[in-house]
Predicted model as a PDB file, atoms N, CA, C, CB and O in Angstrom, pLDDT in the B-factor column:
MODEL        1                                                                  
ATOM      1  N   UNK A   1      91.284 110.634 101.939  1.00 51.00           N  
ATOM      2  CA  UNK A   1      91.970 109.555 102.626  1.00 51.00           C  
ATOM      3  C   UNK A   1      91.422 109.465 104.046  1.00 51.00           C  
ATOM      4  CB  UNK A   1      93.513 109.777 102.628  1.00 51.00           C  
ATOM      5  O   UNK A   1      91.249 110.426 104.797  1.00 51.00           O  
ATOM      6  N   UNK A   2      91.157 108.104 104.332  1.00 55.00           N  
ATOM      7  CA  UNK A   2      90.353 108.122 105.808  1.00 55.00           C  
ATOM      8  C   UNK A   2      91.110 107.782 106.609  1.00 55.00           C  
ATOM      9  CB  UNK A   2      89.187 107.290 106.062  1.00 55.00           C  
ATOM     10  O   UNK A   2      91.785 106.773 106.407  1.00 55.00           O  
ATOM     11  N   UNK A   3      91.248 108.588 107.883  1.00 52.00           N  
ATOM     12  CA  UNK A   3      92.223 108.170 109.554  1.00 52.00           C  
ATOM     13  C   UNK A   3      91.899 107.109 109.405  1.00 52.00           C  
ATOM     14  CB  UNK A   3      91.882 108.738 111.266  1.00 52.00           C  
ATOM     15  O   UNK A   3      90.940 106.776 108.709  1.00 52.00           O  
ATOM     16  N   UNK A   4      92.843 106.132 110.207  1.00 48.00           N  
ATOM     17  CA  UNK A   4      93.032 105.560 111.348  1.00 48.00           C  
ATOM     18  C   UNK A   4      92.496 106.067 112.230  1.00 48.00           C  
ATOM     19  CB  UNK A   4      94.061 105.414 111.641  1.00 48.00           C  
ATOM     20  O   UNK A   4      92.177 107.253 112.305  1.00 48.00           O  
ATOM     21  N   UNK A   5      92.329 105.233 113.009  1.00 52.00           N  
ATOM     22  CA  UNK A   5      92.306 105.088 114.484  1.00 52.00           C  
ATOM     23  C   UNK A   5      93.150 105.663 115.302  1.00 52.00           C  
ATOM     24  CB  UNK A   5      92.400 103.957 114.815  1.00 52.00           C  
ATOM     25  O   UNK A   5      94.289 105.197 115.289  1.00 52.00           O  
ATOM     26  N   UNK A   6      92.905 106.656 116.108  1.00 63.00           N  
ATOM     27  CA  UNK A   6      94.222 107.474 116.438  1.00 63.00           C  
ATOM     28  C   UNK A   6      94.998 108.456 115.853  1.00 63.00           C  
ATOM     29  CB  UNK A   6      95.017 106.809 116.558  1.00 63.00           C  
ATOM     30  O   UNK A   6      95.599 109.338 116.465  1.00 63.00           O  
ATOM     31  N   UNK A   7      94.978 108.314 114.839  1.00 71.00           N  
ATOM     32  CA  UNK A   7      95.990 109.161 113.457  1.00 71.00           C  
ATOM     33  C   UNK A   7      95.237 110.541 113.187  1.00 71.00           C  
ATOM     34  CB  UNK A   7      95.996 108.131 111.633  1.00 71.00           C  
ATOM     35  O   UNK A   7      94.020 110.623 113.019  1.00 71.00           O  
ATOM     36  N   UNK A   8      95.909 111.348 113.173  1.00 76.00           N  
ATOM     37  CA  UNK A   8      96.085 112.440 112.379  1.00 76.00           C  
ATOM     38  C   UNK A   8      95.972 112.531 111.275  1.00 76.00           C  
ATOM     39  CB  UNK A   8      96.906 112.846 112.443  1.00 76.00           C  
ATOM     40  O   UNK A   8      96.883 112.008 110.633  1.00 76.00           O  
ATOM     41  N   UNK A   9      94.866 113.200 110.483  1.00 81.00           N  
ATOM     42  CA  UNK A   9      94.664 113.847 109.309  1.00 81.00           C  
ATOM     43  C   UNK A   9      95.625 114.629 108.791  1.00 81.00           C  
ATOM     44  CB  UNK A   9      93.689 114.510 109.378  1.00 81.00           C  
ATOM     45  O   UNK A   9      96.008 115.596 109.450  1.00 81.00           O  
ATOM     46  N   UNK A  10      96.359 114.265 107.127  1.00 83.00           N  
ATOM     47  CA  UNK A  10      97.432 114.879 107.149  1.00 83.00           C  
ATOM     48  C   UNK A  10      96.951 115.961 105.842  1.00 83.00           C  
ATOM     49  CB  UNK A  10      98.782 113.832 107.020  1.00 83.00           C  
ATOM     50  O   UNK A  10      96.340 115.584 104.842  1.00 83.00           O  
ATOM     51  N   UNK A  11      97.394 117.408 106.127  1.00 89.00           N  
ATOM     52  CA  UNK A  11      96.353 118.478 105.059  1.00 89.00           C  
ATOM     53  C   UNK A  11      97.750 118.637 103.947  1.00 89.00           C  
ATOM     54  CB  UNK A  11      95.602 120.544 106.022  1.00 89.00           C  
ATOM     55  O   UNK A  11      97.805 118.202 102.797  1.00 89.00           O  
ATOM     56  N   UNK A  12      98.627 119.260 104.561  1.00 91.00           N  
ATOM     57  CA  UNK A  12     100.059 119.820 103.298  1.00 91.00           C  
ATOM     58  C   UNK A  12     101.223 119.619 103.805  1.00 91.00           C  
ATOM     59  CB  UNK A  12     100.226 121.526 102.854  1.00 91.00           C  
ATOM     60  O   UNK A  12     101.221 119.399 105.017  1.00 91.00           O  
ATOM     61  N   UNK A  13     102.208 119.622 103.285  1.00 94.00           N  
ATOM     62  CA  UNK A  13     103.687 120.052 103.651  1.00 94.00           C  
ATOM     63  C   UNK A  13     103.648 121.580 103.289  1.00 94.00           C  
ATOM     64  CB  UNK A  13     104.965 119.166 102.728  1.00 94.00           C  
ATOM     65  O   UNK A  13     103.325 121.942 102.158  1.00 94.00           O  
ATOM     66  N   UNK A  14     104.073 122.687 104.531  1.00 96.00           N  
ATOM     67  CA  UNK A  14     104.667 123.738 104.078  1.00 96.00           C  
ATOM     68  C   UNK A  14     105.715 124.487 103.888  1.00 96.00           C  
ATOM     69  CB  UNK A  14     104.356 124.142 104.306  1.00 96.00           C  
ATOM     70  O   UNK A  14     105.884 125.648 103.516  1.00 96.00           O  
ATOM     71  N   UNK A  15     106.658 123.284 104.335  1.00 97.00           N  
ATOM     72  CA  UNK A  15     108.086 123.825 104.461  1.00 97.00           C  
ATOM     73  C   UNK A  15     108.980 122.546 104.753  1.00 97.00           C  
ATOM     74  CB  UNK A  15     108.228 125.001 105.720  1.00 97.00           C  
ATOM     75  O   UNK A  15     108.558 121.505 105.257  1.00 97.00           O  
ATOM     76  N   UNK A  16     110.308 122.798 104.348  1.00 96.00           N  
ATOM     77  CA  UNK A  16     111.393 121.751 104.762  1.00 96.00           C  
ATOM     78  C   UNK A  16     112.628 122.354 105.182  1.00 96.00           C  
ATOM     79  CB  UNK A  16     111.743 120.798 103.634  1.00 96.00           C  
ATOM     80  O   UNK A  16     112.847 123.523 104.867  1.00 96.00           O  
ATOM     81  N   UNK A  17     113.466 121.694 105.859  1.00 96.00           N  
ATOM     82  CA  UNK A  17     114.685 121.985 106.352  1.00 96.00           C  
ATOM     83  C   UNK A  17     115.225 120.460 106.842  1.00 96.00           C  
ATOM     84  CB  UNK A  17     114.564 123.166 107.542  1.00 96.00           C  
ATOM     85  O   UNK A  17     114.517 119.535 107.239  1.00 96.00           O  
ATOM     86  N   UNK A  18     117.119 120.484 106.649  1.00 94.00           N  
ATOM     87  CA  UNK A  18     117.771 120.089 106.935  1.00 94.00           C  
ATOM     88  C   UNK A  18     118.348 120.448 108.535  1.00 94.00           C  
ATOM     89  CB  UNK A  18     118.257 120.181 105.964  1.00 94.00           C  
ATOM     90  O   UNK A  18     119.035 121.443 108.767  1.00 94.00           O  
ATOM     91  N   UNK A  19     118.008 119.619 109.401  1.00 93.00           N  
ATOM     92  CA  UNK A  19     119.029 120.135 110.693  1.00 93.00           C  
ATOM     93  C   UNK A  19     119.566 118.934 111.442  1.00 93.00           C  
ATOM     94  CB  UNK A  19     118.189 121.118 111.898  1.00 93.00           C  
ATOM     95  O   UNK A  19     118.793 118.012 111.703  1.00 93.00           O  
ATOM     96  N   UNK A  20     120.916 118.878 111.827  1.00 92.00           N  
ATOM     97  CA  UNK A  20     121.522 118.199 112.152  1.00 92.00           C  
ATOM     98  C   UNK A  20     121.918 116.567 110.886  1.00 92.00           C  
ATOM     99  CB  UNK A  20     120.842 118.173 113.440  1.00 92.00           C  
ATOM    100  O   UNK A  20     122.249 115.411 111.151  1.00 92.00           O  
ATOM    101  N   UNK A  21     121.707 117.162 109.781  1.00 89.00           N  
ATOM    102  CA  UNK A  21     122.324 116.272 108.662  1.00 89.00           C  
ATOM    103  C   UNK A  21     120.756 115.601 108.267  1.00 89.00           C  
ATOM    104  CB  UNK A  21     123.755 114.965 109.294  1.00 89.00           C  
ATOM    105  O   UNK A  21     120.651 115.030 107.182  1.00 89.00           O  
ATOM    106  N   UNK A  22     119.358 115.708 109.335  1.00 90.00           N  
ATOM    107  CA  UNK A  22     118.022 115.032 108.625  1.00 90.00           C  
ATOM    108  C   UNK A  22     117.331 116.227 108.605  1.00 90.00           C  
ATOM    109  CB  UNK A  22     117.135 113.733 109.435  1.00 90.00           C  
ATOM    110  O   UNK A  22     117.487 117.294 109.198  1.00 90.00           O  
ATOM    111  N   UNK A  23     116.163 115.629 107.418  1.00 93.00           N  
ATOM    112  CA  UNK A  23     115.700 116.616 106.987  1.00 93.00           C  
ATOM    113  C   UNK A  23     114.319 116.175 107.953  1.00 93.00           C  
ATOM    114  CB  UNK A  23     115.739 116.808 105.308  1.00 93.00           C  
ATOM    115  O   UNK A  23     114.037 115.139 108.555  1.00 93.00           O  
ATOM    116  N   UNK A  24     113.698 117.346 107.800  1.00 95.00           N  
ATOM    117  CA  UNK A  24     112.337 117.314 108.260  1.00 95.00           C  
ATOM    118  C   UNK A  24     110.947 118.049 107.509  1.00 95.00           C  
ATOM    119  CB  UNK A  24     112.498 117.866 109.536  1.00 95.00           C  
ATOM    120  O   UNK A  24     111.247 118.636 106.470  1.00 95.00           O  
ATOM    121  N   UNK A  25     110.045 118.083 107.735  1.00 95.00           N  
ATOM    122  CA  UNK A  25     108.811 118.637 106.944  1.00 95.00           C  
ATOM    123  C   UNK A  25     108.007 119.305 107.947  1.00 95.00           C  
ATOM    124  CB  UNK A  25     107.914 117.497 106.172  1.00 95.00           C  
ATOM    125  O   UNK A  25     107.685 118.825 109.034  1.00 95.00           O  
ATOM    126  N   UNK A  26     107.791 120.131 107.625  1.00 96.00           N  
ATOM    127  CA  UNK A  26     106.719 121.296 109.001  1.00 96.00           C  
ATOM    128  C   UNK A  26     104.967 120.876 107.397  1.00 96.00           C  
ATOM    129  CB  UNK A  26     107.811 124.591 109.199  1.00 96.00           C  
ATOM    130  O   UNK A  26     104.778 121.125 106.206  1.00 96.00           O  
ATOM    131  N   UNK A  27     104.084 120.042 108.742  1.00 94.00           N  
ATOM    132  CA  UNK A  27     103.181 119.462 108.452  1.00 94.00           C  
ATOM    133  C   UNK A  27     102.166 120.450 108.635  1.00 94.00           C  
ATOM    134  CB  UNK A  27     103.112 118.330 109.051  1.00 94.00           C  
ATOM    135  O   UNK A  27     102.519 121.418 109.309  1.00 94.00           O  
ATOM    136  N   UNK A  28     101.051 120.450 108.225  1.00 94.00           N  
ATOM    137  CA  UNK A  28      99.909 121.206 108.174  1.00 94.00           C  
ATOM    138  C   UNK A  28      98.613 119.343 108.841  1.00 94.00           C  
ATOM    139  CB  UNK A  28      99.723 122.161 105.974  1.00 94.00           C  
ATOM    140  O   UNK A  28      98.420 118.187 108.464  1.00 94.00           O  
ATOM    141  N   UNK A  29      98.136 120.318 109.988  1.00 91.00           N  
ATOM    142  CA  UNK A  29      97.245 118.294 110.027  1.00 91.00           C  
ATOM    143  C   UNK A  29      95.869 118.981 109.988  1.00 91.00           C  
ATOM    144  CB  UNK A  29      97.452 116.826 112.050  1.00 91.00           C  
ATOM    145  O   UNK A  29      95.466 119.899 110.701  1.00 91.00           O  
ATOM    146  N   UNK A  30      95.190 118.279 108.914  1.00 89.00           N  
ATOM    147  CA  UNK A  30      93.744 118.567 109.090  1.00 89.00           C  
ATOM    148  C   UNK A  30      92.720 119.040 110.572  1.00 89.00           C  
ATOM    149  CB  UNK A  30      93.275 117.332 108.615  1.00 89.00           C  
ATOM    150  O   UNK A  30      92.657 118.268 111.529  1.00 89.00           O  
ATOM    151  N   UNK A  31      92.171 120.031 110.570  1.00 88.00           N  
ATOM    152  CA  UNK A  31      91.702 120.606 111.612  1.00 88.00           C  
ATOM    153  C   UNK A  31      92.405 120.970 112.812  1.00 88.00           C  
ATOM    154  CB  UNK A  31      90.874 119.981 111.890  1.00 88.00           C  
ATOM    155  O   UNK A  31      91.936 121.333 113.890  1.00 88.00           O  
ATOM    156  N   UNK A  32      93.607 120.816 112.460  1.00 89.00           N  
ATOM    157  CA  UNK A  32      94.122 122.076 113.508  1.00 89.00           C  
ATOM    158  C   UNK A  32      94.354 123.243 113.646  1.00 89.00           C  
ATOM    159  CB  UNK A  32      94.899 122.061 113.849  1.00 89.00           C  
ATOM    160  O   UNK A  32      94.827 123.622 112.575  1.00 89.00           O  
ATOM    161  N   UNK A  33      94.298 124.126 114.400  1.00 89.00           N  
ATOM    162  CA  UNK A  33      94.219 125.706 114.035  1.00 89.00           C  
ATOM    163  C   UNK A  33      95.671 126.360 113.695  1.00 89.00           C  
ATOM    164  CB  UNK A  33      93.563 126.574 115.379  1.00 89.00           C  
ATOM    165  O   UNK A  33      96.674 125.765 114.089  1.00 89.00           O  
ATOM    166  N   UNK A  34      95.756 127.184 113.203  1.00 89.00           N  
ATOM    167  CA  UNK A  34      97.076 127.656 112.829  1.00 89.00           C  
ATOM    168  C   UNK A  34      98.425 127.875 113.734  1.00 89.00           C  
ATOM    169  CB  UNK A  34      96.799 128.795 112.329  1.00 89.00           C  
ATOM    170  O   UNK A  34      98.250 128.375 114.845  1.00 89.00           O  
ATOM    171  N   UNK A  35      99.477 127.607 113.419  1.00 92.00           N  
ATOM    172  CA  UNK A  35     100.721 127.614 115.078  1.00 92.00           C  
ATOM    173  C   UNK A  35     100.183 126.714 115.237  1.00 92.00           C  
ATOM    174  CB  UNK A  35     100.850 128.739 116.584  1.00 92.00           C  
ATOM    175  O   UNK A  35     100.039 126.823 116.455  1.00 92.00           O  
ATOM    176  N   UNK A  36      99.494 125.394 114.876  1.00 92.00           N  
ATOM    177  CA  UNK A  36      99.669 123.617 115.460  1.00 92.00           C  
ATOM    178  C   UNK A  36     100.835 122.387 114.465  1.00 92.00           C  
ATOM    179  CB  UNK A  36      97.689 122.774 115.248  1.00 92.00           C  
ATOM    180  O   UNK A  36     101.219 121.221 114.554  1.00 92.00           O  
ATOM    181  N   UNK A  37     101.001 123.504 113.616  1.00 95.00           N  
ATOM    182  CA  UNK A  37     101.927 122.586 112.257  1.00 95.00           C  
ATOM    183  C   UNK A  37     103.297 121.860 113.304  1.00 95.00           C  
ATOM    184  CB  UNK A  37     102.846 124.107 110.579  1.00 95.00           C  
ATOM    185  O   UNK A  37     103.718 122.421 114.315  1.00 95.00           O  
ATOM    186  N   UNK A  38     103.764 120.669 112.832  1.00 95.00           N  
ATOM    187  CA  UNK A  38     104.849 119.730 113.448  1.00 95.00           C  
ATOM    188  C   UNK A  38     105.928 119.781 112.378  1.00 95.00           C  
ATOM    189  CB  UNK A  38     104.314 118.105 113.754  1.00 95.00           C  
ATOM    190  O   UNK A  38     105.636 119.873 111.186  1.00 95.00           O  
ATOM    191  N   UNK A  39     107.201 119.718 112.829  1.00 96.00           N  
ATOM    192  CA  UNK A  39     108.101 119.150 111.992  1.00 96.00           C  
ATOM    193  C   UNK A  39     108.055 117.346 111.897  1.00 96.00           C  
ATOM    194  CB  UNK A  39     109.486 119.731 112.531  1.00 96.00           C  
ATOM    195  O   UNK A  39     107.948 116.689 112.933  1.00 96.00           O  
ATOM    196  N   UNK A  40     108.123 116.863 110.904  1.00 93.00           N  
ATOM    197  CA  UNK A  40     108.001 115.674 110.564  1.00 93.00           C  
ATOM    198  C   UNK A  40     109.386 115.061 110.110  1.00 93.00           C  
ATOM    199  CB  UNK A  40     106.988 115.638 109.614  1.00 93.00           C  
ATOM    200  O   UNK A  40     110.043 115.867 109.450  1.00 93.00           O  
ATOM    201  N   UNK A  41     110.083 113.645 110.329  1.00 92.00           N  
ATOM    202  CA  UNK A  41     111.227 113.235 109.794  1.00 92.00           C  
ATOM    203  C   UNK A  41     110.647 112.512 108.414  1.00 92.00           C  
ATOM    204  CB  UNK A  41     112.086 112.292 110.857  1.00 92.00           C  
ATOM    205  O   UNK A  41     109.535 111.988 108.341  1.00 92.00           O  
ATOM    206  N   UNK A  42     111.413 112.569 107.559  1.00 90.00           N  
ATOM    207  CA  UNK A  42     110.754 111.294 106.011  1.00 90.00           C  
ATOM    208  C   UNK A  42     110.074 110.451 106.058  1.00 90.00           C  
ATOM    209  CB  UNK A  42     111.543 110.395 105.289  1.00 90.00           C  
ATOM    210  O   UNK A  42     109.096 110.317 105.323  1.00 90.00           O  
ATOM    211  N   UNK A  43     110.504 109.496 107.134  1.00 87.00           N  
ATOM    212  CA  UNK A  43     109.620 108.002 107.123  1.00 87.00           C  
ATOM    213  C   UNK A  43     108.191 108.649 107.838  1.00 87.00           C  
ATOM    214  CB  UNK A  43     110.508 106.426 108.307  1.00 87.00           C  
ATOM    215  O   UNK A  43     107.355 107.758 107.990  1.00 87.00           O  
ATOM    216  N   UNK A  44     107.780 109.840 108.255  1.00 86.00           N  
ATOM    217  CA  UNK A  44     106.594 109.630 108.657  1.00 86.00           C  
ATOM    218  C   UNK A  44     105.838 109.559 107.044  1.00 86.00           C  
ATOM    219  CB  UNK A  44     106.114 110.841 109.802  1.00 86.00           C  
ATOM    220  O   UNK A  44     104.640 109.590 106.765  1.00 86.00           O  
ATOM    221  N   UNK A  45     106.556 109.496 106.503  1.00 82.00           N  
ATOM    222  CA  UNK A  45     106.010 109.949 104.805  1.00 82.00           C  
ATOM    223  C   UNK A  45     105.550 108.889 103.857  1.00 82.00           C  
ATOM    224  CB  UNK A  45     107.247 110.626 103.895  1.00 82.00           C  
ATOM    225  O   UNK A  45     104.582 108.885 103.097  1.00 82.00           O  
ATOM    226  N   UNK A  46     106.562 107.905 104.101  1.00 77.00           N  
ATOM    227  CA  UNK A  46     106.579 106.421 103.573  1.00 77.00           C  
ATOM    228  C   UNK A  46     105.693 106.139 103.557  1.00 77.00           C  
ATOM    229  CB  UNK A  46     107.140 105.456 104.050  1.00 77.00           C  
ATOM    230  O   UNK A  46     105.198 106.441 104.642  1.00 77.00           O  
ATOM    231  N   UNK A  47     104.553 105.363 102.551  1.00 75.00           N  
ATOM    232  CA  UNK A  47     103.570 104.672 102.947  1.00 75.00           C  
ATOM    233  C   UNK A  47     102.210 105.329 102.561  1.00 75.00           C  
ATOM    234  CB  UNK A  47     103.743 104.458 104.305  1.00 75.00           C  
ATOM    235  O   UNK A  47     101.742 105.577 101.449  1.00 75.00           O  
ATOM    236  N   UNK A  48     101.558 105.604 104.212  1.00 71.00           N  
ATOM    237  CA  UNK A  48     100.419 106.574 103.977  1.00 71.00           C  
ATOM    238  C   UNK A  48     100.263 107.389 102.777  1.00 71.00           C  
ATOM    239  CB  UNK A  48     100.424 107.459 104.945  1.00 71.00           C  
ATOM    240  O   UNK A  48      99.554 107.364 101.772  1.00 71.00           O  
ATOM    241  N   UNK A  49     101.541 108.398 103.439  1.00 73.00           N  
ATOM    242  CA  UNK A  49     101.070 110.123 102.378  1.00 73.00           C  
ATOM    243  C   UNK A  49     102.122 109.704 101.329  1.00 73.00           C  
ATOM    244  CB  UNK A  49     101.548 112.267 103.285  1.00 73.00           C  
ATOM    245  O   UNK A  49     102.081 110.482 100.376  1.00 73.00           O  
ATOM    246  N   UNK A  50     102.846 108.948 101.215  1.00 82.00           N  
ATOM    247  CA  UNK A  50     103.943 108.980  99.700  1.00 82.00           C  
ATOM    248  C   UNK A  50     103.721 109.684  98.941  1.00 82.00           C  
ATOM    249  CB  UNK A  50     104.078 107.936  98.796  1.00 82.00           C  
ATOM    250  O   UNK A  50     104.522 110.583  98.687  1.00 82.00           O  
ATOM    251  N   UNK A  51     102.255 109.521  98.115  1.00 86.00           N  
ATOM    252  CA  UNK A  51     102.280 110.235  97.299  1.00 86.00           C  
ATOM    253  C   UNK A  51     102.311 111.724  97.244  1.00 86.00           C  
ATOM    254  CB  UNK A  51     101.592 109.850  96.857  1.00 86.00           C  
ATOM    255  O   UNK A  51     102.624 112.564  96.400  1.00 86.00           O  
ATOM    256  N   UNK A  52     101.813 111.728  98.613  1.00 84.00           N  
ATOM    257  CA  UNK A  52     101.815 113.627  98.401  1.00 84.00           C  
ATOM    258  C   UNK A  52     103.814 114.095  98.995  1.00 84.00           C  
ATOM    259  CB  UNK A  52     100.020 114.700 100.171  1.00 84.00           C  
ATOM    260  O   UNK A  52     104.393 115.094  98.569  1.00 84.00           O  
ATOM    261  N   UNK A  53     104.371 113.215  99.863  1.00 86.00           N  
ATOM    262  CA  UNK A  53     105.392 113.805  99.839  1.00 86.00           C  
ATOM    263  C   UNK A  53     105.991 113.806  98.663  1.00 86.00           C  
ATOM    264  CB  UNK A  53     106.052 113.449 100.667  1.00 86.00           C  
ATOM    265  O   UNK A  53     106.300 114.831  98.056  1.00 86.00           O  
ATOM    266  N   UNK A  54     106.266 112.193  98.124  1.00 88.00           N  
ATOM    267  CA  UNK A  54     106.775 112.299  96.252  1.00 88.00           C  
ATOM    268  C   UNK A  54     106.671 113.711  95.443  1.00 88.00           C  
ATOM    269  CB  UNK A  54     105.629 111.243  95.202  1.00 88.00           C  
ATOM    270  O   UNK A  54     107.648 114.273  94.948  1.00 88.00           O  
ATOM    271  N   UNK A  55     105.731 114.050  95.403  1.00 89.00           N  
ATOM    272  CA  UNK A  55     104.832 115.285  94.936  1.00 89.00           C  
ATOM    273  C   UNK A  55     105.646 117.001  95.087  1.00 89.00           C  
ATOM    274  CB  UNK A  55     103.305 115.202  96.074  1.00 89.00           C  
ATOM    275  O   UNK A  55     105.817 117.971  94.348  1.00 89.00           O  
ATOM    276  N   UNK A  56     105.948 116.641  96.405  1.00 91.00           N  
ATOM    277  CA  UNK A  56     106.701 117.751  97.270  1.00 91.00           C  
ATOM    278  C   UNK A  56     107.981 117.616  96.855  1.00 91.00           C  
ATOM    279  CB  UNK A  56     106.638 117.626  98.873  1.00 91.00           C  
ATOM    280  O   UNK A  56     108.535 118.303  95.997  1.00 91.00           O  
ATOM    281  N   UNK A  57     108.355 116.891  97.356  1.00 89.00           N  
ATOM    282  CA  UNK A  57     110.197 116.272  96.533  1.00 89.00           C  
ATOM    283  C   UNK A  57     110.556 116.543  95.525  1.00 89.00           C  
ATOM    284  CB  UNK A  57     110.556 114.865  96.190  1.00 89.00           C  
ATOM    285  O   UNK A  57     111.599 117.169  95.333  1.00 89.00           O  
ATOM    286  N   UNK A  58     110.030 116.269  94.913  1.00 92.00           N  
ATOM    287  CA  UNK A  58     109.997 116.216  92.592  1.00 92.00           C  
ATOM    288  C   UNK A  58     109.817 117.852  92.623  1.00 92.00           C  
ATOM    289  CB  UNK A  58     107.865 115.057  91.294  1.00 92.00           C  
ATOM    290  O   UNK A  58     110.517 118.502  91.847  1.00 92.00           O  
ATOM    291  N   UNK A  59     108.814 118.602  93.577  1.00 94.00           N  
ATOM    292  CA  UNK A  59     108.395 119.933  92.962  1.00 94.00           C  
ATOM    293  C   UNK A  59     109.721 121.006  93.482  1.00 94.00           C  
ATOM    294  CB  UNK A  59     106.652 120.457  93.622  1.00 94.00           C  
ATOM    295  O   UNK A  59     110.264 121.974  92.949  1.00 94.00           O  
ATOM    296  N   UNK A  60     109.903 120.331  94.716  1.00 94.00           N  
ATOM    297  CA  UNK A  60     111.470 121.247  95.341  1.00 94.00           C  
ATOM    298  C   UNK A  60     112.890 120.589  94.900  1.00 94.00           C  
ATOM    299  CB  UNK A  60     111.589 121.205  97.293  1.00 94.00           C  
ATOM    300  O   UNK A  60     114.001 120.876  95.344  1.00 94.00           O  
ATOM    301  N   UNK A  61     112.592 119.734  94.014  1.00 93.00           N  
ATOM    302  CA  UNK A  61     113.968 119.188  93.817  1.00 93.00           C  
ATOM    303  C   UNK A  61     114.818 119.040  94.900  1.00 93.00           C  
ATOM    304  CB  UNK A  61     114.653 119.924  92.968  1.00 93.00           C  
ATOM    305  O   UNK A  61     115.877 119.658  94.789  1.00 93.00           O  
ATOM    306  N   UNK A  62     114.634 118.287  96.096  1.00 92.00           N  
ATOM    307  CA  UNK A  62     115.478 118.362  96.938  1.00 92.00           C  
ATOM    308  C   UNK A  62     116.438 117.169  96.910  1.00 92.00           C  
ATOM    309  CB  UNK A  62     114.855 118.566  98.059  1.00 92.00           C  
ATOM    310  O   UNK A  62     116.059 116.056  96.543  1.00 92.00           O  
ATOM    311  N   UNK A  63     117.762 117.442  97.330  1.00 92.00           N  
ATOM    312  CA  UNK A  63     118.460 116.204  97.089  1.00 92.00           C  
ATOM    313  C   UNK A  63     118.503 115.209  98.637  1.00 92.00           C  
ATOM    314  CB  UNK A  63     120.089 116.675  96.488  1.00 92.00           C  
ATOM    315  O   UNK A  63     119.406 115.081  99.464  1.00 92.00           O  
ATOM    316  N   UNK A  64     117.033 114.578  98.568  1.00 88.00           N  
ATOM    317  CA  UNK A  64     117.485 113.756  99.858  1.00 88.00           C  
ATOM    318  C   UNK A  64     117.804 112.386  99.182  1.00 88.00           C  
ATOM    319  CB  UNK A  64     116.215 113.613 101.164  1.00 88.00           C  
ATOM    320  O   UNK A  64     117.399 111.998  98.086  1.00 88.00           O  
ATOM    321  N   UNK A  65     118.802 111.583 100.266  1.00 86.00           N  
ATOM    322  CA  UNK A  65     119.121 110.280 100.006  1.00 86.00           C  
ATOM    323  C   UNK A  65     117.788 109.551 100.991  1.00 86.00           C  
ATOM    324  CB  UNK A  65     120.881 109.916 100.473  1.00 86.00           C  
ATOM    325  O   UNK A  65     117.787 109.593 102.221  1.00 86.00           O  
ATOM    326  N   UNK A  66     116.705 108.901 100.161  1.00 82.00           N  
ATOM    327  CA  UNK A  66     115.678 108.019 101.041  1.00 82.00           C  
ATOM    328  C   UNK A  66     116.402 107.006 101.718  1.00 82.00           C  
ATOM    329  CB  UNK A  66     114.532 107.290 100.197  1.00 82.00           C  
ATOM    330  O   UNK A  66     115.648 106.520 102.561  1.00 82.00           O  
ATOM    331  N   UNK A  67     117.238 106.598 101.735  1.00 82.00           N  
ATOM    332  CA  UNK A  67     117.738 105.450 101.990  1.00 82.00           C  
ATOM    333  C   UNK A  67     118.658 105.369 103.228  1.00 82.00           C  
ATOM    334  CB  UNK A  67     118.341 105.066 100.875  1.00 82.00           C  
ATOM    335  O   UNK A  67     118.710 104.269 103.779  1.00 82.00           O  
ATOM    336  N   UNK A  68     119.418 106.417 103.761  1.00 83.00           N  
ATOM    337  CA  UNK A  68     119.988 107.132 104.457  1.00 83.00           C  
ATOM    338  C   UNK A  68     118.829 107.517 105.614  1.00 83.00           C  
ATOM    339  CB  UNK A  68     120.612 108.184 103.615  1.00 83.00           C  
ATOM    340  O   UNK A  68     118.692 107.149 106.781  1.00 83.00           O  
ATOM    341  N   UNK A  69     118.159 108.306 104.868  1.00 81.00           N  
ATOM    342  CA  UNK A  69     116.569 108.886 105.552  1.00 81.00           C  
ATOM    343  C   UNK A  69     116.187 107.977 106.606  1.00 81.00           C  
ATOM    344  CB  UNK A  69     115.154 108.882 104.401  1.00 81.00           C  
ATOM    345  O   UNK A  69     116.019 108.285 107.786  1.00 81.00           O  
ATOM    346  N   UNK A  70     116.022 106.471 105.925  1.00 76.00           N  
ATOM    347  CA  UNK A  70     114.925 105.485 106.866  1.00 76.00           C  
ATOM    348  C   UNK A  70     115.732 104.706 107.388  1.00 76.00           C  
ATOM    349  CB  UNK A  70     113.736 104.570 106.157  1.00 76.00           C  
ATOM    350  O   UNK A  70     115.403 103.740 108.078  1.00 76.00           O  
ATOM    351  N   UNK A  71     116.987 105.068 107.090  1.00 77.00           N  
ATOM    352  CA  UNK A  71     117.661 104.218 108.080  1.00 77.00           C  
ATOM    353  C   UNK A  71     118.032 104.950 110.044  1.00 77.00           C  
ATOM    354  CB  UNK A  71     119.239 103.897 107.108  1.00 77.00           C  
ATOM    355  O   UNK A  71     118.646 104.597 111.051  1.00 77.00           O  
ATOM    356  N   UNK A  72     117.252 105.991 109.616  1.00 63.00           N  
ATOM    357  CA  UNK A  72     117.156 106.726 110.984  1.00 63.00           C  
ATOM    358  C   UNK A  72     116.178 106.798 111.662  1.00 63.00           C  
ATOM    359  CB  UNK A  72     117.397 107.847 110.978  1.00 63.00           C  
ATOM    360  O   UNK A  72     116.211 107.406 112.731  1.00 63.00           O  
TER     361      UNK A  72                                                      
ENDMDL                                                                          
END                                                                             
């Protein structure tokens, strides 16, 4: 998948957590060195990487409401 302009290369999701009622995703970004991973909210997910978050979701069974999600 090719950047944008500006954008960040996105490599994995390695983790998730719920805090403060949203969930978030601790990102892995192509070529950054290790201790550079971000927590991410859902909608950075929408779109671009869908498919790989979809992927993540389905494999952790997590119960998020998307809809709830992007309305934040």
């Amino acid at each position: 998948m090719d950047a944008l302009p500006d954008e960040w290369i996105f490599e994995k999701i390695l983790a998730h957590r719920k805090k403060d009622g949203k969930w978030g995703f601790l990102t892995k970004w192509e070529g950054c060195e290790e201790g550079s991973e971000t927590w991410e909210p859902v909608n950075h997910f929408i779109h671009r990487y869908s498919d790989v978050f979809f992927r993540y979701w389905d494999d952790k069974k997590l119960p998020i409401d998307l809809k709830k999600e992007m309305r934040t």
